[in-house]
C-alpha positions in Angstrom: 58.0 93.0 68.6 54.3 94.5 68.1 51.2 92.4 68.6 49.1 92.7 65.8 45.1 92.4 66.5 42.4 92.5 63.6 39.2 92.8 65.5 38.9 96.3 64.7 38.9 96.0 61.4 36.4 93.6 60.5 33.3 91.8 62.0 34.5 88.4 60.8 36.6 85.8 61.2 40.8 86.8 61.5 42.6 84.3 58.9 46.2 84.7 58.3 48.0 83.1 55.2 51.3 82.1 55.0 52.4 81.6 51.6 51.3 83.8 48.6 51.1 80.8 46.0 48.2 79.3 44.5 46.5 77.9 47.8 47.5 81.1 50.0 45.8 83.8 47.3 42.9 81.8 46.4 42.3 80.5 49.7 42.5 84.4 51.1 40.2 85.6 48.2 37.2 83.1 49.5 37.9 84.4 53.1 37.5 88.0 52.3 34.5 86.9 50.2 33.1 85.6 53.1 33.8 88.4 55.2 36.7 87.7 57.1 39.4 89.9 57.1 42.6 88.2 56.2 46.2 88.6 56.3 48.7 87.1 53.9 52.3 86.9 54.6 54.9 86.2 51.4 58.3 85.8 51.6 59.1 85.0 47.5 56.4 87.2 45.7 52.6 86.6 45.1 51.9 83.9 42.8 54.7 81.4 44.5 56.6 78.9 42.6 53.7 78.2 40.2 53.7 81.9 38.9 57.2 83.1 39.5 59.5 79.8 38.5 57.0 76.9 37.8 54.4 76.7 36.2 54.1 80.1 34.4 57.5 80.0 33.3 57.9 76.8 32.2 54.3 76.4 30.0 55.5 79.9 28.4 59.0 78.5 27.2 56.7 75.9 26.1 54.7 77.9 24.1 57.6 78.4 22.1 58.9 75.7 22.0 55.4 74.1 20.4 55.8 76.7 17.9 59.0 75.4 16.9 57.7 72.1 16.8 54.4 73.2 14.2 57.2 75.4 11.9 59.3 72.1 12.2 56.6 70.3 10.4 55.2 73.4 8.3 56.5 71.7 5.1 54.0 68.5 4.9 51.2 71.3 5.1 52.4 72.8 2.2 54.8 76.2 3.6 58.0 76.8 2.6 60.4 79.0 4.5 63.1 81.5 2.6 65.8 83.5 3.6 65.7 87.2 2.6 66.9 86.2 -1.0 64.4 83.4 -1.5 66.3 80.2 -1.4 65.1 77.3 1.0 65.5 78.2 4.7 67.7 75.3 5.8 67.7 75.8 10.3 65.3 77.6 12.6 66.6 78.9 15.5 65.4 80.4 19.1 67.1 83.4 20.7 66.9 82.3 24.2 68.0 85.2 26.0 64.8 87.1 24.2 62.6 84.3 25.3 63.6 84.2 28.9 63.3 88.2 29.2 59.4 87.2 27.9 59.3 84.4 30.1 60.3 86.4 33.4 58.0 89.2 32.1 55.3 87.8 32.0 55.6 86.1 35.3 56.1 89.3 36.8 52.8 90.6 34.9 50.9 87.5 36.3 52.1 88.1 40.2 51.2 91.9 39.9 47.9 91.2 38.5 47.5 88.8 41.9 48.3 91.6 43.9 46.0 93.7 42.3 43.2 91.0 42.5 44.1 90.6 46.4 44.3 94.7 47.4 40.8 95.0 45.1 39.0 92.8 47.8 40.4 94.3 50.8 42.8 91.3 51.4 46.3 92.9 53.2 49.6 91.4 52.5 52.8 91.5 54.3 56.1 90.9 52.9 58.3 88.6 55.1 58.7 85.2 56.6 55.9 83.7 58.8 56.0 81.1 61.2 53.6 79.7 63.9 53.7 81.1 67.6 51.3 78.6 68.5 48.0 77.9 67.0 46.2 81.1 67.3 49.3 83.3 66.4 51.9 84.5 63.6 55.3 85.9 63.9 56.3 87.7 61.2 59.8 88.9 60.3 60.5 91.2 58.2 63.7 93.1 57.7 64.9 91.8 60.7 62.0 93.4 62.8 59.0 91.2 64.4 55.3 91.6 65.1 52.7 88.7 65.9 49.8 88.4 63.6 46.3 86.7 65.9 44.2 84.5 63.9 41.0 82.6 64.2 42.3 80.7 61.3 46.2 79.9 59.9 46.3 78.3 56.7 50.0 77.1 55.8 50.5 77.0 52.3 54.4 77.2 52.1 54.5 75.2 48.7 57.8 73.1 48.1 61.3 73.7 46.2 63.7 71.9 43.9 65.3 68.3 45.1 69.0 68.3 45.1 71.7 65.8 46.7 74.7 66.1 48.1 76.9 65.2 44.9 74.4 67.1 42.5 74.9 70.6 43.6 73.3 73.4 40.8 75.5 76.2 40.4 72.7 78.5 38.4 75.1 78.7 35.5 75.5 74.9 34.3 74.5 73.1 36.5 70.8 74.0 37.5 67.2 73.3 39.0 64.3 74.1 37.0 63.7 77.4 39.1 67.4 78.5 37.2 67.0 77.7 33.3 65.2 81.3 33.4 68.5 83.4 33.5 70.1 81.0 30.6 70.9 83.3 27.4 73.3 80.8 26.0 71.9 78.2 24.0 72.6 74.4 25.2 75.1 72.5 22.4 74.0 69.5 24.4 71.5 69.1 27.6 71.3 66.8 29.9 68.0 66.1 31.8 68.3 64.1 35.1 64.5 62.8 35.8 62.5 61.9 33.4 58.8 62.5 35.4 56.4 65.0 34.7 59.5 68.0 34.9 62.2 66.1 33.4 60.1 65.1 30.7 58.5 68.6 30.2 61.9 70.6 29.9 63.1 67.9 27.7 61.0 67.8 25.3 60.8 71.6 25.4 64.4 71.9 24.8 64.3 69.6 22.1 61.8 71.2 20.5 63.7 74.4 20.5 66.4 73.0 18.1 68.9 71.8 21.3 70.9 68.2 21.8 69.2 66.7 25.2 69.6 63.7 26.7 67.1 62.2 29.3 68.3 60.1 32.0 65.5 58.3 33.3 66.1 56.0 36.7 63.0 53.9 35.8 62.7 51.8 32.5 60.1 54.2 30.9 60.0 57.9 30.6 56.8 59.3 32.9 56.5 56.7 35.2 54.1 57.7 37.1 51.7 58.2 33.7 49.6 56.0 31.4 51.8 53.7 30.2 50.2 53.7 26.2 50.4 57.5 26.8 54.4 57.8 28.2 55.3 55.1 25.3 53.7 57.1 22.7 55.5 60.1 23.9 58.8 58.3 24.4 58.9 57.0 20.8 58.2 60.5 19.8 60.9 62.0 21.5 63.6 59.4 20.3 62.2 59.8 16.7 62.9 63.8 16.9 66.5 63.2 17.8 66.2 62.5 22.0 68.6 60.4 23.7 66.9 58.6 26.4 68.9 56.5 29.2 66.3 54.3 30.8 67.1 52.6 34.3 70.0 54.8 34.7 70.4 56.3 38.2 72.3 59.2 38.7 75.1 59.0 41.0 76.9 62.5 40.4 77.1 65.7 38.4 80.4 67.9 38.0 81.4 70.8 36.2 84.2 71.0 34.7 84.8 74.5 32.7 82.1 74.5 29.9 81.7 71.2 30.0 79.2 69.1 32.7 79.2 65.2 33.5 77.2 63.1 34.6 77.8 60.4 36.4 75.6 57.3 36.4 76.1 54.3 39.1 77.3 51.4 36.8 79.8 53.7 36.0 79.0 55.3 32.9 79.2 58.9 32.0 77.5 61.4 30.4 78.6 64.9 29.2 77.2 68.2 27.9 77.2 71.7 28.2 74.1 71.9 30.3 72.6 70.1 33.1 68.9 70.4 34.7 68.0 68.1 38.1 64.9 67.4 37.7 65.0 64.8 40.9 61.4 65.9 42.9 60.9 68.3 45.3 60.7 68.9 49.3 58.6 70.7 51.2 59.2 74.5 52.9 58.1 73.5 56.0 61.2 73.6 58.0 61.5 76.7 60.9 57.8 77.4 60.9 57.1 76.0 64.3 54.9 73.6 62.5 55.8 70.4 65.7 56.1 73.0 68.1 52.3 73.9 67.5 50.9 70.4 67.4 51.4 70.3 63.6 52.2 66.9 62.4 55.2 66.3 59.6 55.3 63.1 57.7 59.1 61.5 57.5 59.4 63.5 54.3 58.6 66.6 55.8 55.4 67.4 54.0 52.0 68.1 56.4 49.6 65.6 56.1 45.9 66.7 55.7 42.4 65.4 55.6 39.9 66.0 52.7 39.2 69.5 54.1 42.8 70.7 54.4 43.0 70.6 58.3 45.6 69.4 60.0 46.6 67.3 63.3 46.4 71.3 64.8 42.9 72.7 65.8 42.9 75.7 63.6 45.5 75.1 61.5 44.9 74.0 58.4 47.3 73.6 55.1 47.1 73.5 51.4 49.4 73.1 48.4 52.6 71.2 47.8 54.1 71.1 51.6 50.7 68.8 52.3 52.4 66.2 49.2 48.6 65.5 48.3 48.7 65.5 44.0 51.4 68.7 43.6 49.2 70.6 41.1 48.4 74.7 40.8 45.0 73.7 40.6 44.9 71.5 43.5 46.6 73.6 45.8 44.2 76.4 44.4 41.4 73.7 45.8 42.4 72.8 48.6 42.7 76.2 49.8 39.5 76.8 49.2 38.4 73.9 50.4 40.2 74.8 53.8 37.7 78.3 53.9 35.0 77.0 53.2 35.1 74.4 55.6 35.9 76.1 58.7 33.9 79.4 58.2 30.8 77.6 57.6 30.1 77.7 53.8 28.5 74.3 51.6 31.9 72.7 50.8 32.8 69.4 49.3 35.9 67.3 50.5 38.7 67.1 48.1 38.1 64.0 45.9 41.3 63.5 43.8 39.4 60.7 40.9 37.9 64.4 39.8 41.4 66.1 39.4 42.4 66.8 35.4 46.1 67.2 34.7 48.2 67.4 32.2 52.1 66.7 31.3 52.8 70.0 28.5 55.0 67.6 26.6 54.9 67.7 22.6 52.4 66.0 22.3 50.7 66.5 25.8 49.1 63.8 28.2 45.9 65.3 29.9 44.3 62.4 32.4 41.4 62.7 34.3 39.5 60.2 36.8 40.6 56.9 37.6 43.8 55.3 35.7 44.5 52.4 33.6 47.0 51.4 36.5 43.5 51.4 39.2 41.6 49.5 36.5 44.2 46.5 36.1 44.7 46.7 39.8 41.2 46.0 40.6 40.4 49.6 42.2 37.5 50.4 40.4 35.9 47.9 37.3 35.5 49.7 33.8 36.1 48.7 30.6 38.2 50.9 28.2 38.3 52.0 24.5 41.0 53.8 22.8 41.0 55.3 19.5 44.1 56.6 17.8 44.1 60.4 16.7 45.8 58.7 13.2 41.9 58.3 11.9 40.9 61.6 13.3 40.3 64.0 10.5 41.0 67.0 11.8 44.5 65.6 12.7 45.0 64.5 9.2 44.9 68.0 8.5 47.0 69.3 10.8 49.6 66.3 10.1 49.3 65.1 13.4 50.0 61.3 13.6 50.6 60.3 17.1 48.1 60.0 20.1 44.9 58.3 21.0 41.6 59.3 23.5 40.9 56.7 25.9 37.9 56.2 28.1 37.1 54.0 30.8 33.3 53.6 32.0 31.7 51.2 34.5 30.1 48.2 32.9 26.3 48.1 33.4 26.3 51.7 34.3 27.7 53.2 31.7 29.5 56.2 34.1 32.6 57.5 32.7 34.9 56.8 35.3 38.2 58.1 33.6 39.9 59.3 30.6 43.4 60.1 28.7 44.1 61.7 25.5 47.5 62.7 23.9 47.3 65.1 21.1 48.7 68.2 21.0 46.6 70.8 23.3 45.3 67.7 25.3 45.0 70.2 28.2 42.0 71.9 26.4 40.3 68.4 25.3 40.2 66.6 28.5 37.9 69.1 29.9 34.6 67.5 28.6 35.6 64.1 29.6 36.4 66.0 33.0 32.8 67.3 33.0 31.6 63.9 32.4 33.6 62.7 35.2 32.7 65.5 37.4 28.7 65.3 36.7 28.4 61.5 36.6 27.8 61.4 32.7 27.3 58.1 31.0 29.4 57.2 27.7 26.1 57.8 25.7 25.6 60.8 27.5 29.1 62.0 26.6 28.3 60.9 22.8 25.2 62.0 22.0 26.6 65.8 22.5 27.2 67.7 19.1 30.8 67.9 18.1 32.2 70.3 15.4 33.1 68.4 12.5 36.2 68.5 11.6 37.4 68.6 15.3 40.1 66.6 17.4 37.2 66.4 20.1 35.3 64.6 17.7 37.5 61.7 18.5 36.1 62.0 22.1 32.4 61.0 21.2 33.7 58.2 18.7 35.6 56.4 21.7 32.4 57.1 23.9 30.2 55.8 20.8 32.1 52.7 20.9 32.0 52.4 24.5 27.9 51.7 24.1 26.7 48.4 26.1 30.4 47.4 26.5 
């Protein structure tokens, strides 16, 4: 075992990452911004799960599946499809060996790129597994062979991995976690989906958009619980329109394969079966064998690391970031809090983490994008506002685009006027929520919000409407 110092090397502060997702790399380019020199130790590739077999993935199978959905309804906007000898093309299909090759390509691209971004400022990076040796050391081991790491600074940022339970074992072939659709080439004939929150519902609605036979077995009585419940019914009616099979409050008890064919279990007894299964069933967090307790690092019963607003942790000099904290399991959050986590402890302005800020969005067709508080705060009493939603239906731009579904709704403060909240489902909600996130950010009254220009025609537009009729409400 070697014992690794740093002081050599750099006049700053030593800071030594473990975990190369979102909150390790962004938290490590801030550091060496700030003149520290810093250390980051990977185990599964730079980027983590949100590059490699989350989010990347995932929102690039979507982007083919939303193409499927627009060629879908192509023929209301006036195109007609032919086959080489011009009659009527009657079935549009997706090779999905071609798309996962793309799919695992360009996650690939994205984690090199990282790299590259890391080695241009200086940050090293060492392949292998770390794990506390106290507070103010690293042991890293790789290939079997160990050397300690001393830090001023450890950041954990260990992100989490798939959910599974003892009588819903994946076998990457039929059976699978949402880290293993990646290496399907064969096409579903029928897909089941076990979970229907922000995952479940993503893949199945993907899936169904690519011309495949899914069924969704929810546990709760609503698809998205955890979502705007005028946003998850819109979707929910959309998906059963387009063909879905959705199993509300039915709780999975087992899954077994059985040749080509999987079934699913439920607890009243019922059974489901198709060629395909994905768990979708949450995650837990990598924090298991990193010396975490031994070092005065507190776990939560579930295992995750709880935090305060800065990302430190019960451990003087340890701090954490990403999905083994359990705060809001988001790229962009982990991103943040790992920041957040530099900032704070060498010295630079920093603001705590304030969640009420946070935009996200479920890539379903159509997508849900929320920002601020909920509907669910509001009726609870967390925070007064009154609300205003306007359907997309009137929406002229959507009109031409034949999109009938979705609504912008805003909340603001009475009296005040502040825009305290917003959700919108139309498709590419992830790009409109971003000026009622701006508005939530920068303390923007309603008028403030409408008086802006919009284009016209322009699904945005529909964002200054509901804020025009949100004036002395």
């Amino acid at each position: 075992m070697t014992d690794v110092e740093h002081a050599d090397h750099s006049p700053g502060q030593r800071i030594v990452v473990i975990g190369g997702g979102p909150g390790g790399y962004e938290a490590a380019l801030v550091a060496a911004q700030l003149g520290s020199y810093v250390t980051v130790v990977d185990r599964d590739g730079l980027g983590g799960s949100a590059v490699l077999t989350d989010c990347v993935p995932s929102k690039t199978l979507i982007a083919t599946s939303d193409l499927m959905t627009e060629v879908a309804g192509s023929a209301e906007l006036g195109v007609r499809l032919t086959d080489h000898e011009g009659d009527a093309a009657t079935t549009v299909t997706v090779d999905l060996g071609l798309l996962n090759r793309r799919v695992k390509r360009l996650a690939a691209d994205q984690s090199a790129d990282i790299a590259s971004r890391l080695a241009k400022e200086g940050v090293d990076v060492i392949s292998g597994r770390g794990e506390l040796a106290g507070t103010d050391r690293v042991m890293v081991t790789t290939d079997g062979k160990e050397q300690i790491l001393r830090a001023d600074l450890v950041l954990v940022a260990t992100g989490a991995a798939p959910r599974t339970l003892p009588g819903a074992q994946p076998d990457g072939e039929r059976i699978l976690t949402w880290e293993q659709v990646y290496d399907l080439d064969e096409v579903p004939s029928h897909l089941i989906v076990v979970g229907s929150g922000v995952t479940g519902a993503e893949f199945a609605s993907a899936y169904l958009s690519l011309g495949i036979d899914v069924t969704l077995v929810s546990s709760r009585d609503r698809v998205l619980p955890g979502e705007d419940a005028d946003a998850a019914a819109v979707l929910e009616d959309v998906l059963t329109r387009r063909g879905m099979h959705v199993l509300s409050k039915s709780r999975m008890a087992s899954v077994e394969r059985h040749g080509d064919t999987v079934t699913v279990t439920l607890t009243d007894g019922r059974t489901v079966e198709g060629s395909h299964c994905i768990l979708a069933l949450g995650s837990v967090p990598n924090t298991s064998g990193l010396g975490l307790e031994e070092a005065g690092v507190r776990l939560d019963d579930a295992g995750f690391i709880p935090v305060d607003r800065v990302s430190r942790t019960t451990a003087r000099g340890v701090y954490a970031a990403g999905d083994c904290t359990g705060v809001l399991m988001l790229a962009s959050v982990a991103a943040m809090q790992g920041r957040i986590a530099m900032w704070h402890f060498l010295g630079d302005k920093v603001s705590p983490l304030d969640l009420t800020q946070v935009s996200s969005n479920v890539f379903t067709s159509p997508e849900i994008a929320t920002v601020g508080w909920s509907q669910r705060a509001v009726d609870a009493g967390e925070v007064q506002a009154v609300q205003v939603t306007l359907p997309l239906a009137g929406n002229a731009r959507a009109k031409m685009q034949g999109v009938r579904d979705g609504f912008v709704k805003l909340f603001c403060r009475p009296g005040t006027g502040l825009i305290e909240g917003g959700v919108i489902v139309a498709p590419r909600a992830s790009e409109l929520i971003h000026p009622v996130a701006l508005a939530v950010s920068e303390r923007l009254t309603a008028d403030q919000l409408a008086h802006a220009f919009t284009v016209y025609p322009s699904m945005s537009g529909s964002v200054a409407e509901a804020a025009r009729r949100l004036h002395r409400l």
